[in-house]
N, C-alpha and C positions, 0 to 999 in steps of 0.2 A: 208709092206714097209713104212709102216706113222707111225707105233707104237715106232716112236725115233724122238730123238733132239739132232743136232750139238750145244754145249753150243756156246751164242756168244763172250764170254770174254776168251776162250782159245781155243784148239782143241780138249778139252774132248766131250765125248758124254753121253747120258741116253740112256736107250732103256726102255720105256713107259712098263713095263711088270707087271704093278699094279693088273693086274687080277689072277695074282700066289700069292700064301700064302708065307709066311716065307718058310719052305720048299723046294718047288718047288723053288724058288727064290736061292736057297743053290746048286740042283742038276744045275740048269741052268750055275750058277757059275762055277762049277765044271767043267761043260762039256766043256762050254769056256776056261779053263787051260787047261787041259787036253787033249783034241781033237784036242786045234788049238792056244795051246802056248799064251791066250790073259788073262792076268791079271783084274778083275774087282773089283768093290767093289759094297754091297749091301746097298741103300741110304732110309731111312724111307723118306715118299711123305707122309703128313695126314693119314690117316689111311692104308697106303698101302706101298710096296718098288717098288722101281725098281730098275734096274743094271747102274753100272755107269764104264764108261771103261773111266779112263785117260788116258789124253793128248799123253804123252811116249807108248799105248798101240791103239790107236785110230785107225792111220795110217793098221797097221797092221788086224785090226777087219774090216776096211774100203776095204782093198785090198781082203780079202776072201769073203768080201762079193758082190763087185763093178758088177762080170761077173751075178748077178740076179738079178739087180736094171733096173728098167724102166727108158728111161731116164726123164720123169719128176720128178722122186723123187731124182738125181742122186747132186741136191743143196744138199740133207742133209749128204754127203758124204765130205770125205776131198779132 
């Protein structure tokens, strides 16, 4: 539940997923359109990517995932 960040200059978000290769980084993508309708992009981080789901798609990444959030992590939600 801590492996993300709400950007604080818009409503986009990351999700911290530096420990996947290019690859994996592709299927995770994938599964996110495909399973649950949320557009993302894949962002070079130093030597690593993570997924980057904008603004227009946040809300909605936010609401499928709200009912398994503790609520102290529930700031990093929209």
């Amino acid at each position: 539940m801590d492996d993300g960040a709400r950007r604080t200059d818009c409503k986009a978000l990351r999700l911290h997923t530096n420990s996947f290769d290019l690859s994996d980084q592709k299927i995770l993508q994938q599964i996110l359109k495909s399973n649950y309708c949320v557009e993302s992009t894949i962002q070079k981080s130093g030597n690593s990517y993570v997924l980057y789901i904008p603004a227009n798609q946040a809300m909605k990444f936010c609401n499928l995932v709200r009912p398994f959030i503790l609520p102290e992590f529930s700031g990093k939600l929209l």
